[in-house]
N, CA, C and O atoms as a Maestro MAE file, in Angstrom:
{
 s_m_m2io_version
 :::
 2.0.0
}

f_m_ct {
 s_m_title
 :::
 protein
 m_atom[292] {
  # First column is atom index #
  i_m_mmod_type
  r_m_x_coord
  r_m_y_coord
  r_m_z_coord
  i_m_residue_number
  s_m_chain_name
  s_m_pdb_residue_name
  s_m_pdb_atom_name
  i_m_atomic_number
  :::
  1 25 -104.769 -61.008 -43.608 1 A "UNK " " N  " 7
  2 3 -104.120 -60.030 -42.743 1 A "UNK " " CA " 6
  3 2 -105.113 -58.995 -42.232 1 A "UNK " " C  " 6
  4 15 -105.056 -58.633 -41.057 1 A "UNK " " O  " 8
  5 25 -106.159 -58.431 -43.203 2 A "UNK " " N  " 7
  6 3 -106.564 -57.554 -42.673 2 A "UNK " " CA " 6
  7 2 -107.940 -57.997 -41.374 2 A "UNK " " C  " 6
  8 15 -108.434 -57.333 -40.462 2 A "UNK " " O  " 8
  9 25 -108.175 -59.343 -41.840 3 A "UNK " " N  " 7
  10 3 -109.438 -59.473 -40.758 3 A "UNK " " CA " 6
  11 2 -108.173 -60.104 -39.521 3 A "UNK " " C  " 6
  12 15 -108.843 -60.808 -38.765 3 A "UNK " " O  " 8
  13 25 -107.228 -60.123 -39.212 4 A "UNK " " N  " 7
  14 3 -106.347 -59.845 -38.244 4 A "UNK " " CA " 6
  15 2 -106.728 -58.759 -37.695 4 A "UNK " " C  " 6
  16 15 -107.569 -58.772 -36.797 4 A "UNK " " O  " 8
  17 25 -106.183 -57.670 -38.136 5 A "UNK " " N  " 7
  18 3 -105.990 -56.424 -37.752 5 A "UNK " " CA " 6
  19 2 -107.352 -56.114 -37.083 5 A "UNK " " C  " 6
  20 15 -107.442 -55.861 -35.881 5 A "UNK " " O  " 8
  21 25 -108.568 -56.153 -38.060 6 A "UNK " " N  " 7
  22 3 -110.041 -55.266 -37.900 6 A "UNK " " CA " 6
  23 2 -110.388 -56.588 -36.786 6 A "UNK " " C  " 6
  24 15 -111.519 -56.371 -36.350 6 A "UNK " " O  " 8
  25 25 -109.770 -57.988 -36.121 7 A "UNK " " N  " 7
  26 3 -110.171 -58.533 -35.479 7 A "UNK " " CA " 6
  27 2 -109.482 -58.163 -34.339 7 A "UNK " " C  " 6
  28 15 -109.939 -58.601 -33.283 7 A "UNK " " O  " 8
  29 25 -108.417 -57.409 -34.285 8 A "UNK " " N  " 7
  30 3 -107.635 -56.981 -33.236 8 A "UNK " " CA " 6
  31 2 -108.498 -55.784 -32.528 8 A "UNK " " C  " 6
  32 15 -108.762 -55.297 -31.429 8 A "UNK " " O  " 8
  33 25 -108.661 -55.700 -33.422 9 A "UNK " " N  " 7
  34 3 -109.498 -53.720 -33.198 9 A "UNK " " CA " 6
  35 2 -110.626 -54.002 -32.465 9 A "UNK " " C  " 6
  36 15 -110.705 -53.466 -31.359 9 A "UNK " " O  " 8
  37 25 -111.852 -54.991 -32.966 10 A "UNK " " N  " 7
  38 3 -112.733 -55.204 -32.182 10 A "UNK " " CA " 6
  39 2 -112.149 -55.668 -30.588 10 A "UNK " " C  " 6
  40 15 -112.381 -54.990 -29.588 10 A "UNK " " O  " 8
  41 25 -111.486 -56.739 -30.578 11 A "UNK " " N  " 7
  42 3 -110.665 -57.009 -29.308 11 A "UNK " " CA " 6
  43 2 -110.455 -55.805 -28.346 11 A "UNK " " C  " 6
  44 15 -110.953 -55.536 -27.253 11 A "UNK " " O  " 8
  45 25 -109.572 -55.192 -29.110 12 A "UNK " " N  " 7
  46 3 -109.718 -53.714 -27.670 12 A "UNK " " CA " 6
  47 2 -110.575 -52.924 -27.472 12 A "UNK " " C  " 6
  48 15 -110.586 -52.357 -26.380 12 A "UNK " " O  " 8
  49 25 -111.889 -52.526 -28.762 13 A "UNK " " N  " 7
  50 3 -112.711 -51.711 -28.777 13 A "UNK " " CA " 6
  51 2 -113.692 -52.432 -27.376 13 A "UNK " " C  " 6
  52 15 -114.199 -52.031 -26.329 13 A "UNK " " O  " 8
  53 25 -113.589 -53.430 -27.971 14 A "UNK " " N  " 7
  54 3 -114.728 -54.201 -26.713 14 A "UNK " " CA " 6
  55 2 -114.044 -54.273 -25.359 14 A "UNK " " C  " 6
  56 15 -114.801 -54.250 -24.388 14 A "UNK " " O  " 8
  57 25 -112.975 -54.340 -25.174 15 A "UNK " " N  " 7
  58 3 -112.026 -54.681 -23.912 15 A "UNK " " CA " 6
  59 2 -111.848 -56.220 -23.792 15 A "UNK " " C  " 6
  60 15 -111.760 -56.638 -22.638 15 A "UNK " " O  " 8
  61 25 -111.793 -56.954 -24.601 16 A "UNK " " N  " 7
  62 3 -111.392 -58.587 -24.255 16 A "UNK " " CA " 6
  63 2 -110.344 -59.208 -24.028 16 A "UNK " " C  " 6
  64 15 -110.133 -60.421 -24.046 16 A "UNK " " O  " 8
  65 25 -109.485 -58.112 -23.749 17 A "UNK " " N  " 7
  66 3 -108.329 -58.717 -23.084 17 A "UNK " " CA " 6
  67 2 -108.188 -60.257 -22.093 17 A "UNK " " C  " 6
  68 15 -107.439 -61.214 -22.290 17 A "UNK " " O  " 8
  69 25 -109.142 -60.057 -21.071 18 A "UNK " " N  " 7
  70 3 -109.383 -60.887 -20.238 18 A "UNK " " CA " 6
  71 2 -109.846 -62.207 -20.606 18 A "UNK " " C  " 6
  72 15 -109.653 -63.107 -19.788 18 A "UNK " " O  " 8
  73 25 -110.414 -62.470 -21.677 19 A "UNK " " N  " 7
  74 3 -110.783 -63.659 -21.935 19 A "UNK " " CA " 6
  75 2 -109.540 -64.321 -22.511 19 A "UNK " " C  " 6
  76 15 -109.877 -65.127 -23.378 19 A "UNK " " O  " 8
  77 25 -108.439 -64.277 -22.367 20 A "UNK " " N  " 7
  78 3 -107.053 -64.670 -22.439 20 A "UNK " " CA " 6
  79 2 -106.793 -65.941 -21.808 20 A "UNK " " C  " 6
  80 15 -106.375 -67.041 -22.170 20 A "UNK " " O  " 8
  81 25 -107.244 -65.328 -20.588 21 A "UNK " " N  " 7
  82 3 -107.432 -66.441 -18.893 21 A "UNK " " CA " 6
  83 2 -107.430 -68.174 -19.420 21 A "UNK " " C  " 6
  84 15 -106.793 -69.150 -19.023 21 A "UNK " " O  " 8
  85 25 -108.197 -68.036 -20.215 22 A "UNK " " N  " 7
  86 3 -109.097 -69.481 -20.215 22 A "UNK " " CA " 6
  87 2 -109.274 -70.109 -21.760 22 A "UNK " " C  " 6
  88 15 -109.062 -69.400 -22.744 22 A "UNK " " O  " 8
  89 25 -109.601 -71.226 -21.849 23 A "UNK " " N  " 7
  90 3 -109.496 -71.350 -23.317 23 A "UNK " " CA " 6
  91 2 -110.625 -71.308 -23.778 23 A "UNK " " C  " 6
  92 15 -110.701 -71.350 -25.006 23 A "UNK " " O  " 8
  93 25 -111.996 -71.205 -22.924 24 A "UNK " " N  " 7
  94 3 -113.302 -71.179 -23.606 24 A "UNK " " CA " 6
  95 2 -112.992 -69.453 -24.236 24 A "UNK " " C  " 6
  96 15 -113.480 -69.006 -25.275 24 A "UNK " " O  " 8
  97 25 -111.938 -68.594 -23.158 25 A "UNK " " N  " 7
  98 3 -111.595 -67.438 -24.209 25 A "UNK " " CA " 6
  99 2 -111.041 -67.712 -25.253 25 A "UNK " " C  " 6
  100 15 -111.611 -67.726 -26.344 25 A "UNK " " O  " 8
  101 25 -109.950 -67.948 -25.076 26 A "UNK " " N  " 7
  102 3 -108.992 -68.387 -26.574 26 A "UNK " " CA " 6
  103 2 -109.881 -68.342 -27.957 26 A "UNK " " C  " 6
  104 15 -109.881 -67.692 -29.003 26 A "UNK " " O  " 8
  105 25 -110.821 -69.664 -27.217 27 A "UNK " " N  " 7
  106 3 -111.301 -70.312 -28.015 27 A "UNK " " CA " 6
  107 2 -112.796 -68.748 -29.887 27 A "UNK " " C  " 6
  108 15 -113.051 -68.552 -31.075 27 A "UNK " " O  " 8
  109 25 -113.101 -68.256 -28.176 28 A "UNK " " N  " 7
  110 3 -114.065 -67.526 -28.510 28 A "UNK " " CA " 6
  111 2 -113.147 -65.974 -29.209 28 A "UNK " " C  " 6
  112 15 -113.550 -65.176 -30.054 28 A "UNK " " O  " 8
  113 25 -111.888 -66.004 -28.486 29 A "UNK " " N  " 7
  114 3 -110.924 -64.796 -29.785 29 A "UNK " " CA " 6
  115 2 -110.623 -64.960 -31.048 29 A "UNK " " C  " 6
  116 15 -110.600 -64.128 -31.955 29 A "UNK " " O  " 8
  117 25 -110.330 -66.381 -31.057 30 A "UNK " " N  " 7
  118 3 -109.892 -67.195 -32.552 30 A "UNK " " CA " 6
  119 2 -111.166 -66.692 -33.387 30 A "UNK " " C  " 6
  120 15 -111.136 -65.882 -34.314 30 A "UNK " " O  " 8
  121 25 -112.630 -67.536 -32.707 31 A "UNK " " N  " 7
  122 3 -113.861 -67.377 -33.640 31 A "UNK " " CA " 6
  123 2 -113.614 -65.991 -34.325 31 A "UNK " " C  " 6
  124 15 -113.300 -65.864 -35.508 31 A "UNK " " O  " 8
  125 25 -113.818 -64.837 -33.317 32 A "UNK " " N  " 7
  126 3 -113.896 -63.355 -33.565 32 A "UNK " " CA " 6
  127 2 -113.306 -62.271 -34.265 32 A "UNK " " C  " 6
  128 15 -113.749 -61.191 -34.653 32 A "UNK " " O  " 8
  129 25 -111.827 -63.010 -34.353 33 A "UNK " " N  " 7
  130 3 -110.638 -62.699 -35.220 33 A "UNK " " CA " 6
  131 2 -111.087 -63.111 -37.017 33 A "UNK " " C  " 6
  132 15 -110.998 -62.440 -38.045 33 A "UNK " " O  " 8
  133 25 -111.572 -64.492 -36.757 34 A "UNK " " N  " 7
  134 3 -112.398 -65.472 -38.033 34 A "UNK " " CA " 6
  135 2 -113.315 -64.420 -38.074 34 A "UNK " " C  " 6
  136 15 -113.021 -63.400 -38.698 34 A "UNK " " O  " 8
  137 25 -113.994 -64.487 -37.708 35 A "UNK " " N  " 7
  138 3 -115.348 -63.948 -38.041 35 A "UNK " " CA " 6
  139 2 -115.238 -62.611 -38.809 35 A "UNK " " C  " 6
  140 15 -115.958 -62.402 -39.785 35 A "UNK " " O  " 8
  141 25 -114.165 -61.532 -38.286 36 A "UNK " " N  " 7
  142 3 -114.010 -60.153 -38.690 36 A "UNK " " CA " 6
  143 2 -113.151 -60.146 -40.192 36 A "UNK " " C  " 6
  144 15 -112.832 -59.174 -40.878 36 A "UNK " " O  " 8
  145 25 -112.896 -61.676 -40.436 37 A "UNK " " N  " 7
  146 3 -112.250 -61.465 -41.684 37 A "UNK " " CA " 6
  147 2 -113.196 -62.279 -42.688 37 A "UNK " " C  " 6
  148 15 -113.030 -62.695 -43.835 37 A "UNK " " O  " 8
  149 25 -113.617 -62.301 -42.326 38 A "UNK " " N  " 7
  150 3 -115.012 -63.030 -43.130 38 A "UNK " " CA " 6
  151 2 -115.577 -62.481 -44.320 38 A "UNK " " C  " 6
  152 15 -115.770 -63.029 -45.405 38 A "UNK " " O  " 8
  153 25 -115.890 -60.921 -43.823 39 A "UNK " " N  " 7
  154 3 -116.808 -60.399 -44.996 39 A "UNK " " CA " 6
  155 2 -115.271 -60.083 -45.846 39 A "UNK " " C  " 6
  156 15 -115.281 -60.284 -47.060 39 A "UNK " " O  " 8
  157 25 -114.441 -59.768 -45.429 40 A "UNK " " N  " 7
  158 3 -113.287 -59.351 -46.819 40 A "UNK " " CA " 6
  159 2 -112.858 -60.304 -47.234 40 A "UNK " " C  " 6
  160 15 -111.844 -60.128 -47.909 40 A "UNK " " O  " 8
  161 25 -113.190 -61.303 -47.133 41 A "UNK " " N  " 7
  162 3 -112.866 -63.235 -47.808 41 A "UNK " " CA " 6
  163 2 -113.875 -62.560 -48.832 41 A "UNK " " C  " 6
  164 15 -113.456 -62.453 -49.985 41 A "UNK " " O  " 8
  165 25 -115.328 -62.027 -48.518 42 A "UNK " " N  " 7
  166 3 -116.025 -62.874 -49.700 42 A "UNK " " CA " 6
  167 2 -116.198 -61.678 -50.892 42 A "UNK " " C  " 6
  168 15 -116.510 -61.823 -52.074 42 A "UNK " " O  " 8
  169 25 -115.847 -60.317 -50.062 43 A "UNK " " N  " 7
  170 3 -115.803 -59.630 -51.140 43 A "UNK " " CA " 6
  171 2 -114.650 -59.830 -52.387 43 A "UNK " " C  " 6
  172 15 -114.790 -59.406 -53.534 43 A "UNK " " O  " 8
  173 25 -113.511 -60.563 -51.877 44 A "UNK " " N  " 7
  174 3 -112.295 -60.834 -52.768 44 A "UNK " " CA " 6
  175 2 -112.939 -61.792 -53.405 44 A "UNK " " C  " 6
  176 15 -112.920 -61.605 -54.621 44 A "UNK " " O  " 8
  177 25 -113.665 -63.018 -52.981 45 A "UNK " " N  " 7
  178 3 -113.939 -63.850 -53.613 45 A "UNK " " CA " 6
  179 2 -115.346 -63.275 -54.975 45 A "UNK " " C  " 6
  180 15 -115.327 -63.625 -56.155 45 A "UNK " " O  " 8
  181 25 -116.061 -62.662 -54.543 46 A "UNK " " N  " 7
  182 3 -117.122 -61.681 -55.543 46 A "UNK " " CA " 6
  183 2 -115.928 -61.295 -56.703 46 A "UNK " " C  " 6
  184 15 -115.931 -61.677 -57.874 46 A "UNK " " O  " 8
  185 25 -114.995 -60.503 -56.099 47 A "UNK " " N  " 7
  186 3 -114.559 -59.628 -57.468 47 A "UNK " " CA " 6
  187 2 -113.749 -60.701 -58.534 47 A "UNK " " C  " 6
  188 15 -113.246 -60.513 -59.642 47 A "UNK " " O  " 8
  189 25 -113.834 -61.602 -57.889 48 A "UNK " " N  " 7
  190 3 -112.803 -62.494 -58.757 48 A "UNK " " CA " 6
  191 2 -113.567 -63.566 -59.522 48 A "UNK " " C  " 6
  192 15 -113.167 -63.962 -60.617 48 A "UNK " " O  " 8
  193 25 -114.781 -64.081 -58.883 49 A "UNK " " N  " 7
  194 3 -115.547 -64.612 -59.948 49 A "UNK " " CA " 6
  195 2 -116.328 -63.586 -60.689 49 A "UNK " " C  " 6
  196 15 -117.077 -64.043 -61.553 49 A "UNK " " O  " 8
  197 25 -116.311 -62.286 -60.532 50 A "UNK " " N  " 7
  198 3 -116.697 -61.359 -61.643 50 A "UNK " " CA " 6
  199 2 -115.833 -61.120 -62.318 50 A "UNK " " C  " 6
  200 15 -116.055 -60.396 -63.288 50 A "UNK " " O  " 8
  201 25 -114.570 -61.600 -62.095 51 A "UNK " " N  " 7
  202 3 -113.654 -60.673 -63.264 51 A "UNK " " CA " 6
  203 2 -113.505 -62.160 -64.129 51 A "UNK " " C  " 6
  204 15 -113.395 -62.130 -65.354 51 A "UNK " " O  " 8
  205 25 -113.511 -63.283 -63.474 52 A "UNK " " N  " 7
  206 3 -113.625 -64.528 -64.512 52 A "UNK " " CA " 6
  207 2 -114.772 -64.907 -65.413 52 A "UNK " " C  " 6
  208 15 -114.678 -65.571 -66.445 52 A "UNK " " O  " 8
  209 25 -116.048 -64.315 -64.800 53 A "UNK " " N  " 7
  210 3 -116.991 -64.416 -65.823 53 A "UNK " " CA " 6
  211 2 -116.735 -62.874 -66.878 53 A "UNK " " C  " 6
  212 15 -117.531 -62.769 -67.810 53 A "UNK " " O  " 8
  213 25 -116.260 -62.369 -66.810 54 A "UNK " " N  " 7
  214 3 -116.079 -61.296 -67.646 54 A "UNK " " CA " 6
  215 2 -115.185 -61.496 -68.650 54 A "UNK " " C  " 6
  216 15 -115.180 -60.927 -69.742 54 A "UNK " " O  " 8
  217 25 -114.254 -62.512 -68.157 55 A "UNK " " N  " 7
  218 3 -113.042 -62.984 -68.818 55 A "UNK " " CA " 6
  219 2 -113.448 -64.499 -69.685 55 A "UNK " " C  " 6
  220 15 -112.795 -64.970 -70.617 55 A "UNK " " O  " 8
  221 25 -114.424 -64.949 -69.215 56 A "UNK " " N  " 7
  222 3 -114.967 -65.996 -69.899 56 A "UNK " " CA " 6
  223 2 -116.150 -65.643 -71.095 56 A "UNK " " C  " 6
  224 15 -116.416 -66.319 -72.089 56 A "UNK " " O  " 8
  225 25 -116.649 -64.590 -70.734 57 A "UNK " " N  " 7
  226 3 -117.683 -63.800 -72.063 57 A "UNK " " CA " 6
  227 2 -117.208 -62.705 -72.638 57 A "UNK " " C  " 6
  228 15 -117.912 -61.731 -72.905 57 A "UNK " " O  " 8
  229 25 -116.037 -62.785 -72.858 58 A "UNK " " N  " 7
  230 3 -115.352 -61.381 -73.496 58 A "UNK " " CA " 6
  231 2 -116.048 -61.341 -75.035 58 A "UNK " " C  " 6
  232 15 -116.625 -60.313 -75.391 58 A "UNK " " O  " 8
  233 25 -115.991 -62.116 -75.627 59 A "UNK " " N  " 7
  234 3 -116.474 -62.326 -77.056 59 A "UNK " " CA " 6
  235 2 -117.673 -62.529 -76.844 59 A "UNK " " C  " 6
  236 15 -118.304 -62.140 -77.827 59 A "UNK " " O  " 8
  237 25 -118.528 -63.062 -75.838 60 A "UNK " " N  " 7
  238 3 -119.741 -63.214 -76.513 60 A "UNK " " CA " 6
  239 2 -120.753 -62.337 -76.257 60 A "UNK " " C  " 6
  240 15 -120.878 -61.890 -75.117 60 A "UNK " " O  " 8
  241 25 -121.759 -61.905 -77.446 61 A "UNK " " N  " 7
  242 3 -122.960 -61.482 -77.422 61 A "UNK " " CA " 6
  243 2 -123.775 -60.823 -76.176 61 A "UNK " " C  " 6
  244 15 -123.745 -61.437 -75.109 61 A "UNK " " O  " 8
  245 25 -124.502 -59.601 -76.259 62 A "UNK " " N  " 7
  246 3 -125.107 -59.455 -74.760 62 A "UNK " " CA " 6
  247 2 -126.310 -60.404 -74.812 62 A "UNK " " C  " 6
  248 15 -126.913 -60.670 -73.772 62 A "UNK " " O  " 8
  249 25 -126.658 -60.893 -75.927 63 A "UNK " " N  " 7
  250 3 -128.297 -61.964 -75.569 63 A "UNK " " CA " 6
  251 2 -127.638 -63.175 -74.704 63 A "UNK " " C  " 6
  252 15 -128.117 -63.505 -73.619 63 A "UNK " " O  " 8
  253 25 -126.357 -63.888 -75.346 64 A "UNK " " N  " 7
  254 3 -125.605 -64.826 -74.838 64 A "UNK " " CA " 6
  255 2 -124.958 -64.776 -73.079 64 A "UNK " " C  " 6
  256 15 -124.414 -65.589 -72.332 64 A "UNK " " O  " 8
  257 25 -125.358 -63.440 -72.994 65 A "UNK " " N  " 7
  258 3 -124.546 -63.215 -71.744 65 A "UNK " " CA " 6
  259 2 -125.684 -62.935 -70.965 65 A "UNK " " C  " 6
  260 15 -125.617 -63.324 -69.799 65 A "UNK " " O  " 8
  261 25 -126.871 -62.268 -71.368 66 A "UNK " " N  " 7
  262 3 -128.148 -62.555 -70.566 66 A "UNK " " CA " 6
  263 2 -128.700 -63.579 -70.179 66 A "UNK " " C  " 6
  264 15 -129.219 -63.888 -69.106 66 A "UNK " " O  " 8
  265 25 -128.533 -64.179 -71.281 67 A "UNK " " N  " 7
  266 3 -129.073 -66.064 -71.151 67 A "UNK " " CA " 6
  267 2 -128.558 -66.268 -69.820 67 A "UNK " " C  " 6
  268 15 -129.338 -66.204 -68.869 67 A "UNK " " O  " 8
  269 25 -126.972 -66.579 -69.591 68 A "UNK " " N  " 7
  270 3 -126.063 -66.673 -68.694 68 A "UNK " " CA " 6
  271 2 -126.806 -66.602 -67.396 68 A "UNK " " C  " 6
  272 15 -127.149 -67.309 -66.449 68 A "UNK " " O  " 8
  273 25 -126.870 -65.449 -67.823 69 A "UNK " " N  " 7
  274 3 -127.121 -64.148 -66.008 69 A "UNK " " CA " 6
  275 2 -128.846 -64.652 -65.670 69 A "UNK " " C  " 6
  276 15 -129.364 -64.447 -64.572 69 A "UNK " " O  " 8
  277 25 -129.553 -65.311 -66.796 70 A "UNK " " N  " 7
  278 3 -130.888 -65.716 -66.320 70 A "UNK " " CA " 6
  279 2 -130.925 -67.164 -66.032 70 A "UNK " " C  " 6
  280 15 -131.819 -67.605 -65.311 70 A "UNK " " O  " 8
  281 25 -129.874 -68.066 -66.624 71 A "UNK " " N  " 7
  282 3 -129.847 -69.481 -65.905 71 A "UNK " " CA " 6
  283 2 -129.506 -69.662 -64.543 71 A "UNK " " C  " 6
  284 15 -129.972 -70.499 -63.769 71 A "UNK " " O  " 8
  285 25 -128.079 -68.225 -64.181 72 A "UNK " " N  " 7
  286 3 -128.028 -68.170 -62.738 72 A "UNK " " CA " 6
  287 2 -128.830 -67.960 -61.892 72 A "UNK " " C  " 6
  288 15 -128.722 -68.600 -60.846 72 A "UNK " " O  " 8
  289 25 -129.745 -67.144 -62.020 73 A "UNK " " N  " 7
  290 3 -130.211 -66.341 -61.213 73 A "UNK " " CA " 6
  291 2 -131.938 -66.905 -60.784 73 A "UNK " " C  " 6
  292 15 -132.618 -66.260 -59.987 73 A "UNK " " O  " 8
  :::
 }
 m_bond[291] {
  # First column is bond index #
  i_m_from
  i_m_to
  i_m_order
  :::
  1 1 2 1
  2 2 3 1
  3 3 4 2
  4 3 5 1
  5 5 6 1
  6 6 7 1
  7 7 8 2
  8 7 9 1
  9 9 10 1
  10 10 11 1
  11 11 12 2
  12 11 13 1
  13 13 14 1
  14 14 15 1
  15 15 16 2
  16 15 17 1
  17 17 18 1
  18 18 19 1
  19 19 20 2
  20 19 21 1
  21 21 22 1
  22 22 23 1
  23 23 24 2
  24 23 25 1
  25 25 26 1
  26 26 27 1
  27 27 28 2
  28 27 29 1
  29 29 30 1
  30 30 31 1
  31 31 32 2
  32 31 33 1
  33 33 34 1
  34 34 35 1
  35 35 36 2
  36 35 37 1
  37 37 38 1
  38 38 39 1
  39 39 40 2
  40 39 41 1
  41 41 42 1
  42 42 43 1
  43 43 44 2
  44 43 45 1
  45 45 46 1
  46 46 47 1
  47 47 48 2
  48 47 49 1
  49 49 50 1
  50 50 51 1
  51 51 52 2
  52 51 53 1
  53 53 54 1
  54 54 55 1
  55 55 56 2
  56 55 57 1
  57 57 58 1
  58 58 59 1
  59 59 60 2
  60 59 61 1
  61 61 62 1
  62 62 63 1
  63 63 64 2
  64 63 65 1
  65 65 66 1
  66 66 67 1
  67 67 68 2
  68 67 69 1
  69 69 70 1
  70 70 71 1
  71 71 72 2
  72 71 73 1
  73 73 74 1
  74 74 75 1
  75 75 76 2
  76 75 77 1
  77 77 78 1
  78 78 79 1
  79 79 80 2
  80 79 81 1
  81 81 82 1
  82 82 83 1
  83 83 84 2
  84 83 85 1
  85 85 86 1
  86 86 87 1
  87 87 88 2
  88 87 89 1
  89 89 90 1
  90 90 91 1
  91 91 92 2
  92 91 93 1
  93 93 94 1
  94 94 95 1
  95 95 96 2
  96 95 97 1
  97 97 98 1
  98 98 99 1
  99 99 100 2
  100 99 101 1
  101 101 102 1
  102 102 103 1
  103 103 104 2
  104 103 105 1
  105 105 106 1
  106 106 107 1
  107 107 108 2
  108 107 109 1
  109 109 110 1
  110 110 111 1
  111 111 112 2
  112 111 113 1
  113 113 114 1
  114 114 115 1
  115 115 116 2
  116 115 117 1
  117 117 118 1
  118 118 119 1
  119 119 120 2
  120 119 121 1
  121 121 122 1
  122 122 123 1
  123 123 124 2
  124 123 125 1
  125 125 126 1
  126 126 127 1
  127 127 128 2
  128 127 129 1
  129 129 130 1
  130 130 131 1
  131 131 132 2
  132 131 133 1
  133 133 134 1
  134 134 135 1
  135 135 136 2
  136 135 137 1
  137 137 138 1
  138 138 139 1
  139 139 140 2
  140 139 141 1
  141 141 142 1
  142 142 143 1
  143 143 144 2
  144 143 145 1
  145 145 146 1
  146 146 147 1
  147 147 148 2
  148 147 149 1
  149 149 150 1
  150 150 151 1
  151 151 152 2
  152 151 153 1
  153 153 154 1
  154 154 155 1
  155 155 156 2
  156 155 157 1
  157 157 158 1
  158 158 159 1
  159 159 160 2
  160 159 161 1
  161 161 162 1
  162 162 163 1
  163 163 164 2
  164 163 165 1
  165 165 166 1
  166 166 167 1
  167 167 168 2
  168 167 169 1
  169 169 170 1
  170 170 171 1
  171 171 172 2
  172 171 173 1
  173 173 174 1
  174 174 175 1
  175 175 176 2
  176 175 177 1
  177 177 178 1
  178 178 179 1
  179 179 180 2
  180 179 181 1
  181 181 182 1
  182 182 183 1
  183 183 184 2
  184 183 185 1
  185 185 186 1
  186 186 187 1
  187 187 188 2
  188 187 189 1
  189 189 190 1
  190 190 191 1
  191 191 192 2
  192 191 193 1
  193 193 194 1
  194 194 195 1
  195 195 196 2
  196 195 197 1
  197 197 198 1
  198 198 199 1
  199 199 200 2
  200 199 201 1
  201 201 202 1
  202 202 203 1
  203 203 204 2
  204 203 205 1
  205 205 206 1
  206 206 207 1
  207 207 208 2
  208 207 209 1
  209 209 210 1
  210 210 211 1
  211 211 212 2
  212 211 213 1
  213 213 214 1
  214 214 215 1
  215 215 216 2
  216 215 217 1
  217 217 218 1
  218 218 219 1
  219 219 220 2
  220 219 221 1
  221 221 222 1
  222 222 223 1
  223 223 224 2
  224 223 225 1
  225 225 226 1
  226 226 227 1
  227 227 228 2
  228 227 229 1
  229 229 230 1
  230 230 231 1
  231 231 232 2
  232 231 233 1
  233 233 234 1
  234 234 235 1
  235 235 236 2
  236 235 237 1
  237 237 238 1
  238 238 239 1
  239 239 240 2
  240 239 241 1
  241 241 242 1
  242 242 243 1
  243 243 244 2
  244 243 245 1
  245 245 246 1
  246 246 247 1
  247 247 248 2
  248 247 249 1
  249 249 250 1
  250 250 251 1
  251 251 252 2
  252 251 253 1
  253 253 254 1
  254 254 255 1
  255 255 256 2
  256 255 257 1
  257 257 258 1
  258 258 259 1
  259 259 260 2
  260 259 261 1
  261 261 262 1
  262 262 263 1
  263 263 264 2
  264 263 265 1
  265 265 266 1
  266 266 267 1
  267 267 268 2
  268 267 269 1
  269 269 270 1
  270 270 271 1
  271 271 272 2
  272 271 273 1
  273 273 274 1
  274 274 275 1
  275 275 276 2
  276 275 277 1
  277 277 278 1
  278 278 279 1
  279 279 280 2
  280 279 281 1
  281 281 282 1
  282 282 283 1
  283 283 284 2
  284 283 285 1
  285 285 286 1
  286 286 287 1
  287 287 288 2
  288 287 289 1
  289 289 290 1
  290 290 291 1
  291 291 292 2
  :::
 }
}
């Protein structure tokens, strides 16, 4: 919903009304609408594989959980 909205916003901030006309517009509002919801996809997606690895090392050890964080990384 919200990269709706913040994709709406760019829409009028820029004035793109007009690319309505045609579907290479359409086409290019859809992307832009996508695109503006993009980064709040991945921040939801961040907090949630942090709260599952948090939820998966609740018990263990901070050496055990460094190990972890150094095989990822």
């Amino acid at each position: 919903m919200n990269g709706i909205v913040s994709g709406t916003i760019a829409v009028q901030y820029f004035g793109l009304q007009e690319w309505v006309d045609s579907e290479t517009g359409l086409v290019a509002l859809g992307d832009l609408i996508f695109g503006c919801g993009l980064p709040r996809w991945v921040i939801v997606r961040w907090v949630f594989n942090f709260i599952n690895f948090i939820e998966k090392n609740r018990d263990a050890g901070i050496d055990e959980v460094a190990k972890e964080v150094k095989e990822v990384l």
